[in-house]
BAMARPA-701934 format. One record per residue: residue in three letters; x, z, y of N, C-alpha, C in turn. Coordinates in steps of 0.1 Angstrom, whole numbers, plus 5000, padded with zeros to 4 digits. Layout:
! residues N
+------+------+------+------+-------+-------+-------+------+------+------+
| guba | n_px | n_pz | n_py | ca_px | ca_pz | ca_py | c_px | c_pz | c_py |
+------+------+------+------+-------+-------+-------+------+------+------+
|  ALA |    X |    Z |    Y |     X |     Z |     Y |    X |    Z |    Y |
...
+------+------+------+------+-------+-------+-------+------+------+------+
END
This chain:
! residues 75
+------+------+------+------+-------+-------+-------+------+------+------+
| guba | n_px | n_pz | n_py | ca_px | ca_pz | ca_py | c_px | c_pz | c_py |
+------+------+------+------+-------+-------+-------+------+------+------+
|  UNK | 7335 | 1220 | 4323 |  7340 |  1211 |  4333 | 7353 | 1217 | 4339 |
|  UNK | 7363 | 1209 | 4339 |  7377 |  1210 |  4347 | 7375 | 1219 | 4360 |
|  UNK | 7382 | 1226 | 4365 |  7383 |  1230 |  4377 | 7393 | 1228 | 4387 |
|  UNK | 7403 | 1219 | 4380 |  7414 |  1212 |  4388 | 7415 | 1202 | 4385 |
|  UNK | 7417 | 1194 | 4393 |  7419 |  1175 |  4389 | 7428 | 1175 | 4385 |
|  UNK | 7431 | 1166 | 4370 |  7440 |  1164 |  4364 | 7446 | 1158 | 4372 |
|  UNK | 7450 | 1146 | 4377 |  7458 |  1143 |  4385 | 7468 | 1154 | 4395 |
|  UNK | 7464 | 1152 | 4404 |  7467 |  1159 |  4412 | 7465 | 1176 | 4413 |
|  UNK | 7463 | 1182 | 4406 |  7460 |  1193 |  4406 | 7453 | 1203 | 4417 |
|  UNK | 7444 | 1198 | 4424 |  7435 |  1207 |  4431 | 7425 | 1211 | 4428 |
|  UNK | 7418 | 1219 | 4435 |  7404 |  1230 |  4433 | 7395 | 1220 | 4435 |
|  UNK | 7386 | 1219 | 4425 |  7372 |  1210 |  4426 | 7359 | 1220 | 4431 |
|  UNK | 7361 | 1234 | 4433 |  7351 |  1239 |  4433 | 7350 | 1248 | 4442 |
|  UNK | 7359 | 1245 | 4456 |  7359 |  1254 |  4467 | 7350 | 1252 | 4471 |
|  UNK | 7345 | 1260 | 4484 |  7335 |  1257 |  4497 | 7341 | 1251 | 4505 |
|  UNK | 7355 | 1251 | 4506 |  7359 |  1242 |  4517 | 7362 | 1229 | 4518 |
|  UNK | 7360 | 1225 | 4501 |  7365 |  1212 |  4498 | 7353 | 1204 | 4496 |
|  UNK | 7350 | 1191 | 4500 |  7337 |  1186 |  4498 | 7335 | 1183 | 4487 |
|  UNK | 7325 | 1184 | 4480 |  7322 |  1183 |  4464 | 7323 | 1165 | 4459 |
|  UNK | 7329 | 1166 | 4451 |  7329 |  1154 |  4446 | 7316 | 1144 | 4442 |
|  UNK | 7316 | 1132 | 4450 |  7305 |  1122 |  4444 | 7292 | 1124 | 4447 |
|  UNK | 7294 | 1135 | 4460 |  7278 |  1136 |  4467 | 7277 | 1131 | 4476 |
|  UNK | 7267 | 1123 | 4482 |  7269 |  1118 |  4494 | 7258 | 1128 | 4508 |
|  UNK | 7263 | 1125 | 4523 |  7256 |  1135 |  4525 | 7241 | 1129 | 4532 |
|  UNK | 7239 | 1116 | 4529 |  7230 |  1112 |  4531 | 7209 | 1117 | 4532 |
|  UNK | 7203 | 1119 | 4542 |  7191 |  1130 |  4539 | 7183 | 1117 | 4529 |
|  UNK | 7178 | 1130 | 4518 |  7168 |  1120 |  4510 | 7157 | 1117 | 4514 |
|  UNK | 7149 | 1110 | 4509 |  7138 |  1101 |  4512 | 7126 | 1113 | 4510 |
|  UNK | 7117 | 1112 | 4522 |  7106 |  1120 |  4522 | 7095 | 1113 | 4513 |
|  UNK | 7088 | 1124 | 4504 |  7079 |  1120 |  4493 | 7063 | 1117 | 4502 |
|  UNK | 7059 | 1108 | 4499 |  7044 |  1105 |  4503 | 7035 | 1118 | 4500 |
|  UNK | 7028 | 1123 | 4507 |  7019 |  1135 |  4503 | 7007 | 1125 | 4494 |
|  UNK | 7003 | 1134 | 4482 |  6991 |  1130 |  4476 | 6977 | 1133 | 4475 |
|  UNK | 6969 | 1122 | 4475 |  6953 |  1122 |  4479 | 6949 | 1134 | 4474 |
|  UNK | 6941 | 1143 | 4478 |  6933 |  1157 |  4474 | 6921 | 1149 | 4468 |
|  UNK | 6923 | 1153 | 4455 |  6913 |  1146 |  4444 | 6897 | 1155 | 4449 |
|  UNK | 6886 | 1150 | 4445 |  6873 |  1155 |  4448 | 6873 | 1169 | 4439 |
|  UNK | 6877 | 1167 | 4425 |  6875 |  1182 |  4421 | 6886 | 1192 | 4430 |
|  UNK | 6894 | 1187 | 4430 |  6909 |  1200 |  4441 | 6898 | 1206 | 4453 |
|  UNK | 6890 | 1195 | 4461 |  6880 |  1201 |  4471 | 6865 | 1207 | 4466 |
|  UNK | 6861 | 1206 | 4460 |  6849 |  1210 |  4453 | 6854 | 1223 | 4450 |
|  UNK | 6865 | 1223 | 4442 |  6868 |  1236 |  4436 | 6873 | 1246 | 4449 |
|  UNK | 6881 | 1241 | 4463 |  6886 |  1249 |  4470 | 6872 | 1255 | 4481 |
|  UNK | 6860 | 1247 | 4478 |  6850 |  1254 |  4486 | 6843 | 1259 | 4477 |
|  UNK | 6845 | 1259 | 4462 |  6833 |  1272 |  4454 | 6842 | 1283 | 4451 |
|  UNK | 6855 | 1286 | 4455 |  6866 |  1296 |  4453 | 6867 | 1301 | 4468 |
|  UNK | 6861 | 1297 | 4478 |  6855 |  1301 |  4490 | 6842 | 1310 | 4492 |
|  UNK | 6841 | 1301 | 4484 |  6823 |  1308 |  4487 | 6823 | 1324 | 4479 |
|  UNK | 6831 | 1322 | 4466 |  6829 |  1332 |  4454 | 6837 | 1345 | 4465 |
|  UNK | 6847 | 1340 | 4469 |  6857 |  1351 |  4478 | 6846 | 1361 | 4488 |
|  UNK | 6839 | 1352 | 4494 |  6833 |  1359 |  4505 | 6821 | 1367 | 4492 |
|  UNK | 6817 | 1362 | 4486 |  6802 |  1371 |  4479 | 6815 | 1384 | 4473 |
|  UNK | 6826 | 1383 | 4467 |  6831 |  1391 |  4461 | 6845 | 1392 | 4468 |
|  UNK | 6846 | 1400 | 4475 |  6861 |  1399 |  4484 | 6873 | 1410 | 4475 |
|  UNK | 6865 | 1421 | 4464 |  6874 |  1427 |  4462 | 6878 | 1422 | 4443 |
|  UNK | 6873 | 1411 | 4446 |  6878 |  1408 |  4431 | 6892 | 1400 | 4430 |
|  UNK | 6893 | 1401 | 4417 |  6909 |  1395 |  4413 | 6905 | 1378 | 4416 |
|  UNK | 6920 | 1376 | 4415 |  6922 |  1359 |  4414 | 6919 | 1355 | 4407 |
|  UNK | 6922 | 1357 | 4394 |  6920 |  1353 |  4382 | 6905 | 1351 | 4379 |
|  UNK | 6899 | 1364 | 4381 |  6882 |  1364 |  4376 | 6875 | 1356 | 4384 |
|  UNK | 6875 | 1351 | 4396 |  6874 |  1343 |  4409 | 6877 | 1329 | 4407 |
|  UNK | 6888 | 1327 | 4397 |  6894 |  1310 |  4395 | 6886 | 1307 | 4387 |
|  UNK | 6884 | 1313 | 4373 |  6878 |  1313 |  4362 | 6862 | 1308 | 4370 |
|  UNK | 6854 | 1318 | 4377 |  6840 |  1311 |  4376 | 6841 | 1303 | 4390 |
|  UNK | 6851 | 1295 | 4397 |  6855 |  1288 |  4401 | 6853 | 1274 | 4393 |
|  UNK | 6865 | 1274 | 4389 |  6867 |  1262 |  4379 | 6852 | 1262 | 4372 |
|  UNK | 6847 | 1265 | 4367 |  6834 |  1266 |  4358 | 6824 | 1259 | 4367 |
|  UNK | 6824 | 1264 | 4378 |  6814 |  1257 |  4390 | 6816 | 1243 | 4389 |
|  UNK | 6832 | 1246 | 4396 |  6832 |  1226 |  4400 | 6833 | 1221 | 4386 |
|  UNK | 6831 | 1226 | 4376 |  6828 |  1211 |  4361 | 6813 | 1209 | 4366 |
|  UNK | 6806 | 1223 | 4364 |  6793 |  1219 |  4364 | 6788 | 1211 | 4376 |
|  UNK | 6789 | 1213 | 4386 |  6787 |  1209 |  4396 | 6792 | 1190 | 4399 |
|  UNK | 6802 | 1187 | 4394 |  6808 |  1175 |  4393 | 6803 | 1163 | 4381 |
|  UNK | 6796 | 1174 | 4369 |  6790 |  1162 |  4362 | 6775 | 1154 | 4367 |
|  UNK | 6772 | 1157 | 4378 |  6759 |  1154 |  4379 | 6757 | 1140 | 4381 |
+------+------+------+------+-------+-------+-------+------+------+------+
END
Protein backbone atom coordinates (compact mmCIF):
# COMPACT_ATOMS: atom_id res chain seq x y z
CA UNK A 1 0.00 0.00 0.00
CA UNK A 2 1.02 3.68 -1.01
CA UNK A 3 2.18 5.86 1.61
CA UNK A 4 1.48 9.11 -0.12
CA UNK A 5 -1.54 10.00 -2.04
CA UNK A 6 -0.99 9.99 -5.53
CA UNK A 7 -2.68 12.97 -5.99
CA UNK A 8 -1.72 15.24 -3.90
CA UNK A 9 1.19 13.94 -2.23
CA UNK A 10 0.72 13.52 1.47
CA UNK A 11 1.39 11.10 4.42
CA UNK A 12 -1.45 8.57 4.68
CA UNK A 13 0.01 7.12 7.67
CA UNK A 14 0.68 9.71 10.28
CA UNK A 15 -0.80 9.91 13.82
CA UNK A 16 -1.77 13.20 13.27
CA UNK A 17 -3.60 12.75 10.13
CA UNK A 18 -6.95 11.01 10.50
CA UNK A 19 -6.87 7.72 8.71
CA UNK A 20 -8.63 7.39 5.72
CA UNK A 21 -12.30 5.92 5.39
CA UNK A 22 -12.78 5.21 9.13
CA UNK A 23 -15.50 6.59 10.61
CA UNK A 24 -15.37 7.43 14.28
CA UNK A 25 -18.65 6.22 14.97
CA UNK A 26 -18.85 3.61 18.56
CA UNK A 27 -19.82 0.17 17.28
CA UNK A 28 -22.74 -1.71 18.18
CA UNK A 29 -22.68 -3.67 21.51
CA UNK A 30 -22.82 -7.60 20.92
CA UNK A 31 -25.91 -9.34 22.86
CA UNK A 32 -24.25 -11.49 25.60
CA UNK A 33 -25.06 -15.33 25.00
CA UNK A 34 -27.34 -17.90 26.88
CA UNK A 35 -24.91 -20.08 29.32
CA UNK A 36 -25.85 -23.41 27.83
CA UNK A 37 -26.74 -26.27 30.66
CA UNK A 38 -23.60 -28.19 29.90
CA UNK A 39 -21.19 -24.58 30.36
CA UNK A 40 -23.16 -24.73 34.00
CA UNK A 41 -23.05 -28.35 34.94
CA UNK A 42 -19.60 -28.38 33.92
CA UNK A 43 -18.72 -24.93 35.94
CA UNK A 44 -20.15 -26.61 39.23
CA UNK A 45 -18.38 -30.22 38.82
CA UNK A 46 -14.92 -28.16 38.01
CA UNK A 47 -15.92 -26.61 41.49
CA UNK A 48 -16.55 -29.24 43.29
CA UNK A 49 -13.25 -31.27 41.81
CA UNK A 50 -11.14 -27.84 42.86
CA UNK A 51 -12.23 -27.91 46.41
CA UNK A 52 -11.68 -32.09 46.86
CA UNK A 53 -8.27 -31.44 45.00
CA UNK A 54 -6.97 -27.74 45.37
CA UNK A 55 -3.41 -28.63 44.47
CA UNK A 56 -4.08 -30.13 41.17
CA UNK A 57 -3.45 -28.86 37.64
CA UNK A 58 -6.08 -27.34 35.23
CA UNK A 59 -5.77 -29.58 32.90
CA UNK A 60 -6.19 -32.93 35.06
CA UNK A 61 -9.27 -31.06 36.76
CA UNK A 62 -10.91 -30.08 33.14
CA UNK A 63 -10.37 -33.51 31.83
CA UNK A 64 -12.45 -35.39 34.83
CA UNK A 65 -14.58 -32.32 34.64
CA UNK A 66 -15.70 -32.53 31.24
CA UNK A 67 -16.11 -36.41 31.75
CA UNK A 68 -18.56 -35.71 34.69
CA UNK A 69 -20.82 -33.32 32.93
CA UNK A 70 -21.17 -35.97 29.71
CA UNK A 71 -22.01 -38.43 32.19
CA UNK A 72 -24.09 -36.70 34.28
CA UNK A 73 -26.08 -34.94 31.32
CA UNK A 74 -27.02 -38.14 29.49
CA UNK A 75 -29.52 -39.18 32.01
Amino acid sequence: MARYCHECGTSLHTASAPAVGVSKAAPAKKKARKVSAYSKRYGREYKRLKTKHPRASFGSLSKKAHAATKKGLKK
